[in-house]
C-alpha positions as CSV (number, residue, x, y, z in Angstrom):
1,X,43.6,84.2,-159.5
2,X,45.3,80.9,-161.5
3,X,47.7,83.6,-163.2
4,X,49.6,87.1,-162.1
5,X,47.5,89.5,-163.6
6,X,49.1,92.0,-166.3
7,X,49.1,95.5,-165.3
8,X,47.2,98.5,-167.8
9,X,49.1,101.9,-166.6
10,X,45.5,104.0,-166.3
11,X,45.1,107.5,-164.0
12,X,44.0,110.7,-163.9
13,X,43.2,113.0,-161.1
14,X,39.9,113.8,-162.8
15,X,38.7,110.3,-163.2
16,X,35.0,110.3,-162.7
17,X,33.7,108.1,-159.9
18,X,30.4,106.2,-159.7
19,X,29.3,104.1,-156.9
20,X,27.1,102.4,-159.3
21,X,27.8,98.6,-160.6
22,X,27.9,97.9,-164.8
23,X,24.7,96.7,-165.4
24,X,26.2,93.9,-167.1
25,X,27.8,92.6,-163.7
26,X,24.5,92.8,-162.1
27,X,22.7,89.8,-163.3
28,X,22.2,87.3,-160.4
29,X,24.1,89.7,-157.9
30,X,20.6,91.3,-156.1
31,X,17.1,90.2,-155.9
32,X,14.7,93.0,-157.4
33,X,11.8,92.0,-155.7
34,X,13.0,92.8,-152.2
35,X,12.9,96.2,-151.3
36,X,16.6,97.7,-151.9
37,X,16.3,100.0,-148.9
38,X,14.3,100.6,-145.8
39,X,11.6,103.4,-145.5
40,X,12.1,103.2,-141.3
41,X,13.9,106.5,-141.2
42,X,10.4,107.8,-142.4
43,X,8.4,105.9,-140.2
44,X,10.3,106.5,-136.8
45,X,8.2,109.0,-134.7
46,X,10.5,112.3,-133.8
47,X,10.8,110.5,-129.9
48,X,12.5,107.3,-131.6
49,X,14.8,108.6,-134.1
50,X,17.2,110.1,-131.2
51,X,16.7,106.4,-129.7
52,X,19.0,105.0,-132.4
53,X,20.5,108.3,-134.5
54,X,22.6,111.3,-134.3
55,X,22.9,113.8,-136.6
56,X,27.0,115.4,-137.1
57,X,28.3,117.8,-139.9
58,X,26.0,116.5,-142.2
59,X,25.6,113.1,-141.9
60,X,23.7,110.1,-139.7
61,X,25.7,108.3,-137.1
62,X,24.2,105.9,-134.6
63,X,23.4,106.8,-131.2
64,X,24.4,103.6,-129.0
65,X,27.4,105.5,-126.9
66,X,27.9,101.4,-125.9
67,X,29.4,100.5,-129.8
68,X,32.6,102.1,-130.8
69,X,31.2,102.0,-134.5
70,X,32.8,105.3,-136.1
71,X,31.2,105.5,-139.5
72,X,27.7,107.3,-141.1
73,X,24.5,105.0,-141.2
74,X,23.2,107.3,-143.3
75,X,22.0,106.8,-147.2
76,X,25.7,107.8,-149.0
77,X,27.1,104.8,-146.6
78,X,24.4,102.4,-147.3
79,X,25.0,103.4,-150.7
80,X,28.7,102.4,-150.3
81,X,27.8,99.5,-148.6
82,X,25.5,98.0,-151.5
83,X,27.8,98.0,-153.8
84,X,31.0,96.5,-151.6
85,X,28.3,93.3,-151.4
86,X,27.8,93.4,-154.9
87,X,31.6,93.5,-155.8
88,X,32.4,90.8,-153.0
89,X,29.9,88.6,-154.3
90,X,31.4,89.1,-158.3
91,X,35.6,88.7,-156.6
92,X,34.4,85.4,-154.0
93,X,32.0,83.9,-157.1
94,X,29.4,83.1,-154.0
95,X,27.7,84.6,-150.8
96,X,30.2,82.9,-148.7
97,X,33.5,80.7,-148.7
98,X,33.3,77.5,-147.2
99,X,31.3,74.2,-146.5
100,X,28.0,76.1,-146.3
101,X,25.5,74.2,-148.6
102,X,27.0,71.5,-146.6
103,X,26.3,73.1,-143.3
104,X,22.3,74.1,-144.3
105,X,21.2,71.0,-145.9
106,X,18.1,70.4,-144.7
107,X,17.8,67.9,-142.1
108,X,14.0,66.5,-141.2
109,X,14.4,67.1,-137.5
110,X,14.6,70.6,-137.7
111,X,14.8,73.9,-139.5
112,X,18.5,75.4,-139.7
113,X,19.3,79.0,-138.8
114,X,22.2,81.3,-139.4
115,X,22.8,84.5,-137.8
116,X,24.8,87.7,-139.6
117,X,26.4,90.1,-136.8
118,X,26.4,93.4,-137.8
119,X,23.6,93.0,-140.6
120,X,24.3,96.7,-142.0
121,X,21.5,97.0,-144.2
122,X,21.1,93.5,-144.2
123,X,21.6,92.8,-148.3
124,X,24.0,89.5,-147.0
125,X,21.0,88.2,-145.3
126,X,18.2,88.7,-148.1
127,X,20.7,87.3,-150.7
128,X,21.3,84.1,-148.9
129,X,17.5,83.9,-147.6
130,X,16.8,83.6,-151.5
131,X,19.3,81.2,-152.0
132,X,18.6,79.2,-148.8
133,X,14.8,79.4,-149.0
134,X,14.2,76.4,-145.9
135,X,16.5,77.9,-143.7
136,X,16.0,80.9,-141.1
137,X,17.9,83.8,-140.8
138,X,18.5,86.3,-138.2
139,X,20.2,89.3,-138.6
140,X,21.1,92.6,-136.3
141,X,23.0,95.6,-135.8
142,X,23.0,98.6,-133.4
143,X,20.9,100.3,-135.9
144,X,17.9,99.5,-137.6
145,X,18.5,99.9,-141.3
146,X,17.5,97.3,-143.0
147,X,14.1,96.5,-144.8
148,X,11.1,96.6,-142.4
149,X,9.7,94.1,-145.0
150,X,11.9,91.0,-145.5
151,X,11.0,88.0,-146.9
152,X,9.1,85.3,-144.6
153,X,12.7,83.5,-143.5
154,X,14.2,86.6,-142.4
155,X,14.0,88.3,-139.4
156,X,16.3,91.7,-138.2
157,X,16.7,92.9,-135.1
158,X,18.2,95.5,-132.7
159,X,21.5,95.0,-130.7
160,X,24.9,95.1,-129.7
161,X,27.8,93.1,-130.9
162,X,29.8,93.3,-128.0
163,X,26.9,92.1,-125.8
164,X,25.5,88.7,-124.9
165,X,23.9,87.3,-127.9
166,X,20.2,86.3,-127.0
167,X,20.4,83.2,-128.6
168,X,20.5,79.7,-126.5
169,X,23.6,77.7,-126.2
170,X,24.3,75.1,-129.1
171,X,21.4,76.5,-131.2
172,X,22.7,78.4,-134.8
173,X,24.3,76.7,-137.5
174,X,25.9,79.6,-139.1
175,X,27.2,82.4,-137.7
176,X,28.3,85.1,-140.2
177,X,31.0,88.5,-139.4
178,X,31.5,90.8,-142.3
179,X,33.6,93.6,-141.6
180,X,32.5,93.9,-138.3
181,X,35.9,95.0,-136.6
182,X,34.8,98.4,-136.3
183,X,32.1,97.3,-134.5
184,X,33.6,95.1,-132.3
185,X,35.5,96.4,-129.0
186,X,37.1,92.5,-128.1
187,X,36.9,89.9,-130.7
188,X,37.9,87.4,-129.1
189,X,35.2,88.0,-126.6
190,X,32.3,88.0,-129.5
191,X,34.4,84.4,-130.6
192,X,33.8,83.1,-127.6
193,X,29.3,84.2,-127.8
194,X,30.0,82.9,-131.6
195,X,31.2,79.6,-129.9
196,X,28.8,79.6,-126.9
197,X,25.6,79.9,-129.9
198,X,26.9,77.7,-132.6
199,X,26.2,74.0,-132.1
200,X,28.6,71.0,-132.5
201,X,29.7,71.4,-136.2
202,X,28.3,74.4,-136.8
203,X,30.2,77.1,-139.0
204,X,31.8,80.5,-138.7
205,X,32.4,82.6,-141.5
206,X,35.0,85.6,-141.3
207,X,35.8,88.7,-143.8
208,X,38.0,91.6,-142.9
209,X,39.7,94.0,-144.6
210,X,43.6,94.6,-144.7
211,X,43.4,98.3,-143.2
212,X,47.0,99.1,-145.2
213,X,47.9,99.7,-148.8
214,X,49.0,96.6,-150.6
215,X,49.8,95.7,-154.4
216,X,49.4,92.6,-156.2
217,X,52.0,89.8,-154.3
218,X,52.7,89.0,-157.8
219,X,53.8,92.4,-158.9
220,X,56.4,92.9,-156.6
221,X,56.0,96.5,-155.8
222,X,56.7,98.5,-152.6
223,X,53.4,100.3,-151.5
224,X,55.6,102.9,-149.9
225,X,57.5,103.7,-153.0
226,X,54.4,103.2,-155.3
227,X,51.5,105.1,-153.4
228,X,53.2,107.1,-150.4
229,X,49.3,108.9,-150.1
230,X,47.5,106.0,-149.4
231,X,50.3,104.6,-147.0
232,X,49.8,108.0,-145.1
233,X,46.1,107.4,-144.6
234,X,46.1,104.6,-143.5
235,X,48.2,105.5,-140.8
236,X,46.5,108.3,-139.7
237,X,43.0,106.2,-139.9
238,X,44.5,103.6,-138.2
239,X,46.1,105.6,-135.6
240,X,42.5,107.3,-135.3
241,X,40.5,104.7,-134.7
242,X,42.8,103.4,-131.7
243,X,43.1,106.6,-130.0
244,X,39.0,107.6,-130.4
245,X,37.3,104.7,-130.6
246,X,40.2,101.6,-129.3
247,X,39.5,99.8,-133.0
248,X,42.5,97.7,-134.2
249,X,44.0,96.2,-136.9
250,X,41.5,92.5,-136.9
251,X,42.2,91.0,-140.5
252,X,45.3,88.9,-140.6
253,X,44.5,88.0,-136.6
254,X,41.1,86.0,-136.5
255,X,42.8,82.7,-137.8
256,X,45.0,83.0,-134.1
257,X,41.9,84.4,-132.0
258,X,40.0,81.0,-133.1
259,X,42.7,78.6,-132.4
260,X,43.1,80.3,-129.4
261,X,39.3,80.1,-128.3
262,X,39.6,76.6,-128.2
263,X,36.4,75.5,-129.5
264,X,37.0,75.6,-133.1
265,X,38.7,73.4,-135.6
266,X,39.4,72.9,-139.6
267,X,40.7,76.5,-139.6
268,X,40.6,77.3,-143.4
269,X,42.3,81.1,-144.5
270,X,42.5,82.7,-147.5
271,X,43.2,86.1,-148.9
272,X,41.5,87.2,-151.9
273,X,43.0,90.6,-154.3
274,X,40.9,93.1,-155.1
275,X,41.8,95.3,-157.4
276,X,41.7,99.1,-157.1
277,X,41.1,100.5,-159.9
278,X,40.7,99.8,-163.8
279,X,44.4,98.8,-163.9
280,X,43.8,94.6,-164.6
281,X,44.0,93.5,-168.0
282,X,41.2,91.1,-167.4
283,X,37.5,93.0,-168.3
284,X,35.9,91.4,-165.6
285,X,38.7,92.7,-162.7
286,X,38.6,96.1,-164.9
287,X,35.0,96.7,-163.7
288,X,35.4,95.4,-160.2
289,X,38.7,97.4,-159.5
290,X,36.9,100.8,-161.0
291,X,33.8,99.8,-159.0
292,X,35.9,99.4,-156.0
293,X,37.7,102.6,-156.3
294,X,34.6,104.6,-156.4
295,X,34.0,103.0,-153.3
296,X,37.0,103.6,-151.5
297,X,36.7,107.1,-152.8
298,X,33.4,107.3,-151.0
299,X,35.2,106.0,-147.7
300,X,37.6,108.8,-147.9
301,X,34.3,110.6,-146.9
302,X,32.8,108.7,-144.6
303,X,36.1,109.0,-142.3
304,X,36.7,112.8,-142.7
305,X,34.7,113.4,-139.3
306,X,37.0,110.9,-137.4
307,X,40.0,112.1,-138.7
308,X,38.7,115.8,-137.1
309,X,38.3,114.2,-134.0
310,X,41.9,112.9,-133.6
311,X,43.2,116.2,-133.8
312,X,44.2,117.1,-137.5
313,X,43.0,120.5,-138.5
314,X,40.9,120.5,-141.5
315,X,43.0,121.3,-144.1
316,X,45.3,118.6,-142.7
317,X,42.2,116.4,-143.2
318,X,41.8,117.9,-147.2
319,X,45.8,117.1,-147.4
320,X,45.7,113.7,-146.6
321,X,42.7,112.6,-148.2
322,X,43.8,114.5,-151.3
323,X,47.2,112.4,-151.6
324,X,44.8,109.5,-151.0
325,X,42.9,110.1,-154.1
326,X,45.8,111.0,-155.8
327,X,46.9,107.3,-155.8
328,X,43.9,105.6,-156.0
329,X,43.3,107.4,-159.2
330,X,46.6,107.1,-161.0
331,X,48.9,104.5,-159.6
332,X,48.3,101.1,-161.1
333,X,48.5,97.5,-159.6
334,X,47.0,98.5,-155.8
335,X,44.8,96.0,-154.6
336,X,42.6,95.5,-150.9
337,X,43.3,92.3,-149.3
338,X,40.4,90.6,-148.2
339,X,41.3,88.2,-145.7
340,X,38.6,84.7,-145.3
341,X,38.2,82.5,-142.7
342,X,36.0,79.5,-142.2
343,X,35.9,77.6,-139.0
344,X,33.7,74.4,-138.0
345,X,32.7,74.3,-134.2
346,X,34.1,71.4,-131.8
């Protein structure tokens, strides 16, 4: 943002939430004539669906004991997940940051390809196929949630991150991470497949969020002081996700993990604010911080069950996620860093 934003003082504890987008922000965002969500979970046979899913306290989890992935696959998450793509596309102003139309020009010899880790339910993939009809595009995850019926240029498939990619030396042009760290049990082991399948000049795209309560840099306030909830669960989740599943802290460390791979160069970063909550006076960042609380509100969820199997009791589980949506619905100025990072292949 060119200016510091003002702050509104907002906040209530009985703030409704809606995982839904203004309809107003939605123009251009999603593509209605691809199918918004898959109907596999009603085609798998009862002998498949234990190949890829689990069923715990309520919700869908994936199956692979290989992935250390700790969250739901189930439709709440998707849900969730929708709308973070949504609101990163609004906050970014694009489907990506960096040289890309550059990068998937057409060329005569040969049709590009880009390949999304972690695909999710694969609405990254299906936006950029639209805007990138001549190129192909490959996306997979350990579970298979995305549309059965993508568009012609799209392809998903079934796999693990923290495995060999399938794909030949020197032969993607794009290879795209989005909040995969909880996915991921070495990064700097899946940088060094990205590196092995990207050829010479080819681009790697990076987002990750801060896990850890921040405020606007330009606001100067203490996170500690301001929202002493939110700082405690993100300490807990953090410690959690370590101790259960051996998921750290990723964001601010993929610039070093690149450099340090040796086989990248014009290292570009950059951290971009979102806004939690309806606290900005601008009415576009109103609707994308309300937006984006309803979805962090909707995480609070989606972590309960981990938090259980750290230890803490359940109504240490209520008590910490109720001082968690304490702040998020009353103190103003908290923002999510998003941390960016675009790399070109030696």
């Amino acid at each position: 943002m060119s200016s510091p934003p003002e702050v509104e003082v907002y906040g209530s504890d009985s703030d409704e939430e809606s995982i839904d987008m203004p309809p107003q922000m939605m123009d251009g965002a999603i593509n209605p004539e691809i199918p918004d969500s898959s109907p596999l979970l009603d085609e798998l046979t009862p002998d498949e669906f234990p190949l890829h899913f689990s069923e715990r306290d309520g919700r869908l989890y994936h199956s692979h004991h290989s992935s250390p992935y700790p969250l739901p696959v189930d439709t709440p998450e998707q849900e969730r997940l929708s709308v973070t793509h949504v609101i990163l596309y609004l906050l970014i102003g694009a489907n990506y940051v960096g040289p890309v139309p550059d990068v998937l020009a057409p060329t005569p010899e040969r049709q590009k390809l880009v390949l999304d880790l972690c695909t999710g339910n694969g609405k990254w993939v299906l936006a950029m196929a639209r805007e990138f009809p001549h190129v192909q595009f490959r996306g997979f995850d350990i579970v298979p949630i995305a549309t059965r019926y993508p568009p012609p240029n799209v392809q998903f498939e079934i796999d693990d991150v923290n495995t060999p990619f399938r794909w030949r030396m020197a032969s993607v042009d794009l290879v795209h991470a989005r909040s995969i760290s909880m996915a991921v049990r070495n990064y700097a082991t899946v940088l060094r497949e990205v590196g092995r399948v990207l050829r010479p000049n080819g681009l790697f795209i990076s987002y990750e969020w801060g896990r850890y309560p921040a405020c606007h840099p330009s606001l100067r306030l203490r996170p500690s002081e301001r929202a002493p909830g939110l700082c405690a669960f993100f300490d807990v989740l953090t410690q959690a996700l370590d101790m259960c599943r051996g998921i750290k802290p990723i964001a601010g460390t993929v610039p070093d993990l690149l450099s340090a791979a040796g086989c990248f160069r014009d290292i570009a970063v950059r951290v971009y604010y979102m806004p939690i909550g309806p606290w900005h006076s601008d009415p576009r960042m109103k609707d994308l911080g309300k937006a984006f609380r309803a979805v962090l509100v909707r995480y609070a969820d989606s972590v309960k069950p981990l938090l259980r199997e750290a230890g803490l009791t359940e109504e240490q589980v209520e008590a910490i996620v109720a001082a968690y949506l304490h702040d998020l619905r009353t103190v103003s100025g908290l923002v999510a860093d998003l941390h960016t990072v675009h790399a070109r292949k030696i």
